[in-house]
N, C-alpha and C positions, 0 to 999 in steps of 0.2 A: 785365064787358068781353066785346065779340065777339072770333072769331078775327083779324080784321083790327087790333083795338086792341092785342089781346099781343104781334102780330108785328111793330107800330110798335115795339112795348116792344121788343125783341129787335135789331131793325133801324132804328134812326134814320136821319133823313135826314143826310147828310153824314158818316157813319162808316165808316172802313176794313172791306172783308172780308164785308159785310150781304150782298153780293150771290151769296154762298156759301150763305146759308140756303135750305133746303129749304121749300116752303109747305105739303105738304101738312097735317103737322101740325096745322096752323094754320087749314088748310082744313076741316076735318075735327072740331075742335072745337067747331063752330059745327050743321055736317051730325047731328052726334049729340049735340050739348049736354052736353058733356062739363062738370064740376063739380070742384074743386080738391079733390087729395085728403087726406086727415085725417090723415097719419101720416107728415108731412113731416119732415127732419131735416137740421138747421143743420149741416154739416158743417166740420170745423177741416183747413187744410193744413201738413200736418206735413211732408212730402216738398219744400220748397221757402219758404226764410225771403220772400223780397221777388219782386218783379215785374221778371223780365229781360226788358231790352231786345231778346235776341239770340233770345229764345226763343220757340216755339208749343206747345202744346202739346191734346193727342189726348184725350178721355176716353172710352173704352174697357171704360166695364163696365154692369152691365145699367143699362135710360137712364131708371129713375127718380132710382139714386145718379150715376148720370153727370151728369143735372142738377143736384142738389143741390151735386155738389162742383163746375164748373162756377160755379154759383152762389158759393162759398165763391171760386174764386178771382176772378169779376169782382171781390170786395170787393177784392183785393190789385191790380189792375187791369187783368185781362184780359176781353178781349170775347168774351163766349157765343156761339159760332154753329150752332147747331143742326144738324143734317147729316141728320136723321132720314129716309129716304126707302119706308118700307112702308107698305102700304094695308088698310084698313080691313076686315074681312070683313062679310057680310052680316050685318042682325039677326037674334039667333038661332044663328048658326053659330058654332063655334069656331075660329079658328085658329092658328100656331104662336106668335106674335111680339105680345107683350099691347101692341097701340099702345094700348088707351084708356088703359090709365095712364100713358103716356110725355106722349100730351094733357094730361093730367089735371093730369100734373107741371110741365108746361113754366106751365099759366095758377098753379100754384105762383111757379115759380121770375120770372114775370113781375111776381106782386106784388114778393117782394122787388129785383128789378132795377131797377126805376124808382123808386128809392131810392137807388142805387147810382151814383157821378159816376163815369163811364168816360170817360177822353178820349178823343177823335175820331180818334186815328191808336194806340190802343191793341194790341198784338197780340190775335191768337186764339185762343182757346180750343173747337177745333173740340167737339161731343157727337158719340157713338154709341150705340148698343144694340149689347155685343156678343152679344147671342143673335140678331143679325140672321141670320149665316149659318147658324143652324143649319135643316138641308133634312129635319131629325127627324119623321115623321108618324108618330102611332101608329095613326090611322085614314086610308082615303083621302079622306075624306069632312072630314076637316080643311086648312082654306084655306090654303096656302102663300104668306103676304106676307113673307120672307125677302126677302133683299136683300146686296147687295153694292156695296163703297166702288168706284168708276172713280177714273184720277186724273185726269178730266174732273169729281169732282167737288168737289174742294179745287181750291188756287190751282199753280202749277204751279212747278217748280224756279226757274225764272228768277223768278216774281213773290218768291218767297220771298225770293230770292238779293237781289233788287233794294231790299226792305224790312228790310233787314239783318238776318233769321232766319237764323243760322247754327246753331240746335240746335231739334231735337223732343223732348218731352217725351213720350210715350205711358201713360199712367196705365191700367193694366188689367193681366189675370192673365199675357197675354200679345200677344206681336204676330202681331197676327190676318191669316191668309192673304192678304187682299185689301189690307190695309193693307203687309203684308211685297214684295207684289209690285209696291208705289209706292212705297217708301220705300228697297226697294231702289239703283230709280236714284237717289234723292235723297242718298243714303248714297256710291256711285260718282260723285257730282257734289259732295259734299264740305259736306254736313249732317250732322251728326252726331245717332244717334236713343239716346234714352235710355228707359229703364224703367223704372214701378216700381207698385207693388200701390195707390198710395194712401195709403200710410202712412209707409214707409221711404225713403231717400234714392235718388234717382234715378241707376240706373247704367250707363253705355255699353254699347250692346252694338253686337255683329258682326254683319249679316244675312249670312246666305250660302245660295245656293240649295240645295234636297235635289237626290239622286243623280235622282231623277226629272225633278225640273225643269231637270235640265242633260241628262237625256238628249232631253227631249221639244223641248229647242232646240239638239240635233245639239253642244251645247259638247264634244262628249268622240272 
């Protein structure tokens, strides 16, 4: 399959939330011919018995296992939305953020998906990389395609509010800066965001700004 047939896979015509997927991914599988990778793993969700109505939920860890469990939950019935948005470095160069294997992973997780009966007004299961923000070079001569979440680029409080998401799920080690600083207002507008590693039972938490961030908007 080309990149344009996986991202059918991914995004059907007539399903909620598709118009959130990021292309490049997808774009970019095809520019470098990227090839499915061999050490794929079927992952089990232990962190969440059935598929809620009320809930969306983030995955949040580095975005080979991010698709994979992803994957594991479209089986329970959430829709994969890819969110991936770093670029490629040149042939030959290194740089910080390994997208060929996130490519690699996603024409993965596309075989198993199109196997997978997802309804048409299913919630989301947004992906990340969270090694995206890392702005780490050990050389300078290493390409910096880091990146960071906008909350121009998820669906917005109100469309949540409107599709009756009343809870986030965020599956990773932690809630990552860019993701803390959107979630926040969704949290003030009365979402409630949960956490947890992947494995264990998903538990509420509090966001609240650091000493910094309330001085740098005059709150004090």
């Amino acid at each position: 399959m080309n990149g344009k047939e996986i991202y059918k896979i991914y995004a059907p015509v007539g399903t909620k939330w598709v118009e959130w997927i990021k292309p490049i991914s997808f774009i970019s599988i095809d520019t470098y011919n990227r090839e499915p990778i061999g050490n794929w793993i079927d992952r089990k969700i232990l962190f969440l018995e059935k598929y809620k109505k009320d809930t969306a939920i983030f995955v949040d860890l580095l975005g080979k296992e991010s698709i994979e469990f992803a994957i594991a939950l479209a089986r329970i019935g959430y829709r994969p939305i890819p969110l991936f948005n770093g670029t490629d470095e040149q042939q030959g160069a290194q740089a910080i953020i390994n997208t060929s294997q996130i490519e690699s992973s996603l024409i993965n997780g596309s075989e198993k998906l199109k196997n997978i009966k997802i309804k048409n007004d299913a919630n989301p299961v947004f992906i990340l990389d969270s090694f995206r923000t890392n702005r780490y070079r050990a050389k300078e001569s290493i390409f910096d395609n880091s990146w960071d979440l906008y909350k121009h680029d998820i669906p917005s409080i109100e469309c949540f509010s409107k599709n009756n998401i009343k809870k986030i799920i965020v599956v990773g080690n932690k809630i990552q800066r860019d993701l803390k600083k959107i979630f926040l207002e969704f949290q003030n507008k009365g979402i409630e965001i949960y956490l947890t590693n992947g494995y264990s039972i998903a538990k509420k938490v509090v966001l609240k700004k650091t000493l910094k961030e309330r001085l740098e908007k005059e709150e004090l």
